[in-house]
Structures are given as C-alpha cells and as structure tokens.
C-alpha positions in Angstrom: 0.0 0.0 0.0 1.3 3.3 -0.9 1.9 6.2 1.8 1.7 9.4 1.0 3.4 11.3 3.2 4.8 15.3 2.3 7.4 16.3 3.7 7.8 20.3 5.3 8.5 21.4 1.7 6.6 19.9 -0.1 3.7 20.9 2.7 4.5 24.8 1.1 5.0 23.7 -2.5 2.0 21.7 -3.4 -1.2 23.6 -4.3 -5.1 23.6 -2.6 -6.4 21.5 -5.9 -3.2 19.2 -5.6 -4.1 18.7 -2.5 -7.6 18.2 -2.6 -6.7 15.7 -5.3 -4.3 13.7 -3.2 -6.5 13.8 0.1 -9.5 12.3 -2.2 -6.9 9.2 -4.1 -6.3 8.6 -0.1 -10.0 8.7 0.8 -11.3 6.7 -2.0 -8.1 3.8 -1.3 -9.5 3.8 2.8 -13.1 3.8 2.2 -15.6 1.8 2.9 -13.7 1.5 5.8 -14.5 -2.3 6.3 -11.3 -2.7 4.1 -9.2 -2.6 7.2 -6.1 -1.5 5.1 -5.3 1.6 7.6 -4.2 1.3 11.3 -6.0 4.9 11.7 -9.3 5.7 11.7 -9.7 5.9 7.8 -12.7 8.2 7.4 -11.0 10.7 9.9 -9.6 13.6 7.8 -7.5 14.6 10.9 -6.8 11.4 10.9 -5.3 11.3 7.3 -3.7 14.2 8.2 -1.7 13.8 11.0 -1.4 9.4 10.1 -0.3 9.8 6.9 0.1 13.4 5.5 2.3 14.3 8.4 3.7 11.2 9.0 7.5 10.4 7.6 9.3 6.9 7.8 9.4 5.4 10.5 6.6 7.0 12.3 8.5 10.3 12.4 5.6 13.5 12.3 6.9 16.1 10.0 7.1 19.4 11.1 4.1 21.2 9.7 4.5 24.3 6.9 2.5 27.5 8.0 0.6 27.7 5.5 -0.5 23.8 4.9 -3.3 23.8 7.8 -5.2 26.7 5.7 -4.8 25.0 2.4 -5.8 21.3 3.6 -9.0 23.3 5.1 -9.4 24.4 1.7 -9.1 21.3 -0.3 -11.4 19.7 1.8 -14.3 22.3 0.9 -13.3 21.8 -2.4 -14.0 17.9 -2.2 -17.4 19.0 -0.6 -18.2 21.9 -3.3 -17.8 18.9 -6.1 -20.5 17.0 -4.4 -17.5 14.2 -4.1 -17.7 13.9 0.2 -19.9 14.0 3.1 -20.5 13.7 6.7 -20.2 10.3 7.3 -23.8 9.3 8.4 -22.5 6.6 11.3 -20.6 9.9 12.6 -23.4 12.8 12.8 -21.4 14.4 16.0 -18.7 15.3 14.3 -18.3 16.8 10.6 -14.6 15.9 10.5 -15.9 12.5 9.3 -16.7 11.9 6.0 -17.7 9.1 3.5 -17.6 9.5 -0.8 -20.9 10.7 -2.3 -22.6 8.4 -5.3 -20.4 10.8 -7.3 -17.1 10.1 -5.3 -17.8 6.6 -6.0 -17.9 7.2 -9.3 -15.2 9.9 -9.8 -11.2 9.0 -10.2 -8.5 11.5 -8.4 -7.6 12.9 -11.6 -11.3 13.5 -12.9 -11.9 16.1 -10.2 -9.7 19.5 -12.2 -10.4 18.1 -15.5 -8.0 19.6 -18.4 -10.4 22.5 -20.9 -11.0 19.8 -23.2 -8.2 21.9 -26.3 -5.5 24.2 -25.5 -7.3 26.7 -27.9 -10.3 26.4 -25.5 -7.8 26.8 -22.5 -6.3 29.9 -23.8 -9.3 31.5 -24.7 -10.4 31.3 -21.1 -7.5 32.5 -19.6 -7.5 35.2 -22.1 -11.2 36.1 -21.7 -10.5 36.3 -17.7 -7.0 37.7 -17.3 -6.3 40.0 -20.7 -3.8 39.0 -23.7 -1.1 36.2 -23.0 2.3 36.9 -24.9 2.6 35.3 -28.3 5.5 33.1 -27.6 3.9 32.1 -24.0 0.8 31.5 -25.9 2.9 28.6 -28.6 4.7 26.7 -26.1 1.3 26.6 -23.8 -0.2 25.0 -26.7 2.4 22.8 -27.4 2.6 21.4 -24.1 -1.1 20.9 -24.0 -1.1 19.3 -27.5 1.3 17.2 -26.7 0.6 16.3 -23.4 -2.5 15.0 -25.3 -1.0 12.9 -27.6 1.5 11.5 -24.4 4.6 12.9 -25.8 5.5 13.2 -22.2 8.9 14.9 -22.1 7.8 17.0 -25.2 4.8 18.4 -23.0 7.2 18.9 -20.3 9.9 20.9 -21.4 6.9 23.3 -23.2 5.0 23.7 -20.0 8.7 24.8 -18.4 9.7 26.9 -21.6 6.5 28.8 -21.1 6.6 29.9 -17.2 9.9 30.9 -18.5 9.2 33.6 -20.9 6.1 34.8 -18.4 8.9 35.3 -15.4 11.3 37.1 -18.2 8.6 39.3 -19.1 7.2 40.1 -16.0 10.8 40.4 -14.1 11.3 43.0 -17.7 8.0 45.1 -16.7 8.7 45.0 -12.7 12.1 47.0 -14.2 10.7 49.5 -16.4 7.8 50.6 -14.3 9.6 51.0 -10.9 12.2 53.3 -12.6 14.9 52.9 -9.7 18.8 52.7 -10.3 19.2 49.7 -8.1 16.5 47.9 -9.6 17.8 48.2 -12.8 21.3 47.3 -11.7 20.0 44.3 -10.2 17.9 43.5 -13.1 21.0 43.6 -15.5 22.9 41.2 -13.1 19.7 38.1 -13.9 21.1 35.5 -15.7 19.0 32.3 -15.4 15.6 32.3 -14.8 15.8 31.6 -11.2 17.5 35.0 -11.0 14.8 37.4 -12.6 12.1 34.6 -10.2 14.0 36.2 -7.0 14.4 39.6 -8.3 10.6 39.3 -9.0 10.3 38.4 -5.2 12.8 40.9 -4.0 10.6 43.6 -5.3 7.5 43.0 -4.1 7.4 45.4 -1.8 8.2 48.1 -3.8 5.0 47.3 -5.8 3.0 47.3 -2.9 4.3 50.5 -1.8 4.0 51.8 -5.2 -0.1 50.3 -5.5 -1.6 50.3 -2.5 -4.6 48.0 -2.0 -3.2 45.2 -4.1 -1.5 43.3 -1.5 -3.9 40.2 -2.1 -2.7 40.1 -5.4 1.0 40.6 -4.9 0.5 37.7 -1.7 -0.4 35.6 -5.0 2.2 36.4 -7.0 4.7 35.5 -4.2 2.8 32.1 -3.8 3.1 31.5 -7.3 6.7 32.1 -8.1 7.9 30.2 -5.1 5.4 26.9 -6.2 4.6 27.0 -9.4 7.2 28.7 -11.3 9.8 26.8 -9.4 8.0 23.7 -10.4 8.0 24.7 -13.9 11.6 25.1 -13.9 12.5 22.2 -12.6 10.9 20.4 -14.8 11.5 22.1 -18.1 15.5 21.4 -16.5 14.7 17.7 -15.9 13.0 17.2 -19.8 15.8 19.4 -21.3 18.9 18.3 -20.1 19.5 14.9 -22.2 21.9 13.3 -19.9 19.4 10.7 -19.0 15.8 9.7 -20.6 13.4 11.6 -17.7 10.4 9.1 -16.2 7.7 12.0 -16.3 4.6 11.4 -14.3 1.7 11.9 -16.5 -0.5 12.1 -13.6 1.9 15.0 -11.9 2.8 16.1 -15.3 -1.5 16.7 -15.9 -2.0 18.1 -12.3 1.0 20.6 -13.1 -1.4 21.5 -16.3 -4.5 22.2 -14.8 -2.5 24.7 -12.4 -1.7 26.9 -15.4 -4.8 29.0 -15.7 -4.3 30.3 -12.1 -0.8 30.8 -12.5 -1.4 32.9 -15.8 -4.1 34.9 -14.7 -2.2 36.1 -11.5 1.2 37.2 -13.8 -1.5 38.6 -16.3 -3.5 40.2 -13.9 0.4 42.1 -12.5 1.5 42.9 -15.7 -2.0 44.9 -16.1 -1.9 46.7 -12.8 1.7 48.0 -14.0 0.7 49.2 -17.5 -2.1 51.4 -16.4 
C-alpha cells in the first residue's frame, strides 16, 4: 500500500487542488472502511492528516508548513463543493468524518480538475479572464497541451517549463521598467538564469506594494506562485531538457501541473495589467 506522506516542503509547494486531489486518491483507497487496510481511523480527515500526510518513515511527524493547515481546510471544501464527500452518516457528531458521495464513488482522483478539453479552448479562457497572454507564452502553452495529449510526455514537459519561463522574463522585464529605480535596474542587469529574474521578482514585491496600495492580495499571490509554481516549472522544463538521461515523467503529476496553469497565468496577467495602467 502506498503512503503518502509530504514532507515540510513539499507541505508549502503543493497547491489547494493538488491537495484536494491527493486527500481524495487517499479517501477513495481507505473507504468503505471495512477494508481494514489503515491502522488509523480511515474516514478521519484529521486522521489522514496527522497518520499519513504528516507522517515520515518510520513513524517520524513532520514538522508542519505555516501555511499547509489553511490550504488542507481548503481542499477539503473543495471535495465538498464537487459533491465528491460527506459527513459520514455513522458519525453525525462530528463533521470531520466523512464518506464518498454516489459521485465520489464514481469519480477517479484525476477526474476532479479536468483539463479545458483543447488548448485553444484553454487559452481562450485565460484570455477572456486575465487579458492578452504573450505570443511566444501562448505557442509553447499549446504545445505542451497538445502534446501532453498525444502523451509525448517529455515534449509536454519541457513546453510547460519553456512557457513559465518567458512569463517570469517578461514580467521580471515590466517589474524593471515601471519601478524606474537605479538599483532595480542594476539588479535586473545582473539576472542571468531564470531563477535569478524569479527572486528579483520576489525581492521587489514590496516596492509594488508600496508603489499600489490596495493590491497586497494580489501581490501575496504572485509570491505564492513564483515560489510553487514557477519553481516547479523550472524544474521540470531542467529535468525534460537536459538529455543526460531519458526523464520518467509522471503523467499524472505532469497533468496536475497542467491544470494549475490557468491560475498561474491569470495572476502574472493580472500584474503585468496593474503596471501598465
């Protein structure tokens, strides 16, 4: 039986509909809970949490991110939103039980954030939400979704990484011109991988908020996303595009990294905006 167990890191990196995805594959492996496959009780989701979530090998309890008690409080709605969970009806005292709906029954992990069924369907709606996506972004989106579609794995991959890298480059380029400071600029000349203009993107975040007032949500999300997301990205365009070894891509993490786009892309979008206006 497989454990899933996320360490403090990963606890930071992984996002609410990751999450919610993983905490449902766990539900759906414990329930009806006359299986018997888990010492704990395995329609608890404290249990899961603190059992198996927070649990490393041997038995040791991870230490737990700040943020991860929010965002497992989250994905838990989520599941409940989707019809997919319920209060367990043998447990009516306490809502932290819960059993799969007719449609959890029914549903697979990696049903619950469906992909828009064609990339020209998924950039329309990121377009139609957030504003105009960058031409070259825009190609190597579609090419990862295309090909992730046709399982050309490593293909899909290194176009996913290729386009969080020219939205950090161009968004690291606008951060730059609009705050108009020496030292900004000196620092911005001094980027030379992507991981660079990512942290000169975080380093100036308060700057714009300083700068736009009233936006801090939004910044707060642009932090969250260039520490997770982006990161990911990059890591595994680096992993698909360095041929030193043939990569053994995840098509289920590779597919879960996909459906996070939209929100990553609306964020950056939804920056680059506030700083041409």
């Amino acid at each position: 039986m497989e454990i899933y167990t996320l360490d403090t890191e990963t606890q930071g990196k992984i996002s609410v509909e990751e999450l919610a995805s993983l905490i449902f594959k766990i539900l759906k492996r414990n329930l009806p809970a006359t299986k018997g496959i888990v010492s704990y009780s395995p329609s608890s989701l404290s249990s899961i949490k603190a059992f198996e979530l927070l649990r490393g090998p041997g038995g040791r309890e991870e230490k737990i991110h700040p943020g991860f008690e929010k965002k497992f409080a989250q994905a838990v709605q989520i599941l409940r939103d989707k019809g997919l969970i319920m209060q367990d009806h043998t447990q009516s005292h306490s809502a932290e039980f819960v059993e799969l709906t007719d449609k959890g029954e029914k549903t697979e992990p990696e049903q619950i954030f469906p992909l828009v069924g064609s990339s020209d369907e998924l950039i329309s709606k990121i377009e139609s939400t957030a504003g105009p996506l960058d031409r070259v972004a825009k190609i190597y989106l579609k090419e990862a979704m295309d090909t992730f579609k046709s399982d050309f794995l490593i293909s899909s991959a290194f176009c996913l990484g290729a386009m969080s890298e020219r939205c950090v480059l161009q968004l690291a380029k606008e951060i730059e011109a609009d705050l108009s400071n020496p030292e900004v600029s000196r620092d911005y000349s001094r980027c030379g991988s992507v991981k660079h203009y990512a942290n000169f993107i975080a380093d100036n975040l308060n700057r714009l908020r300083s700068k736009y007032p009233g936006n801090d949500a939004l910044f707060r999300d642009l932090d969250t996303k260039i520490n997770t997301l982006a990161n990911y990205y990059r890591l595994t365009r680096n992993e698909a595009g360095h041929p030193d070894f043939v990569p053994n891509i995840d098509r289920p993490e590779l597919e879960l990294a996909l459906k996070t786009v939209p929100k990553y892309l609306e964020t950056i979008l939804r920056v680059m905006k506030l700083l041409v206006t």
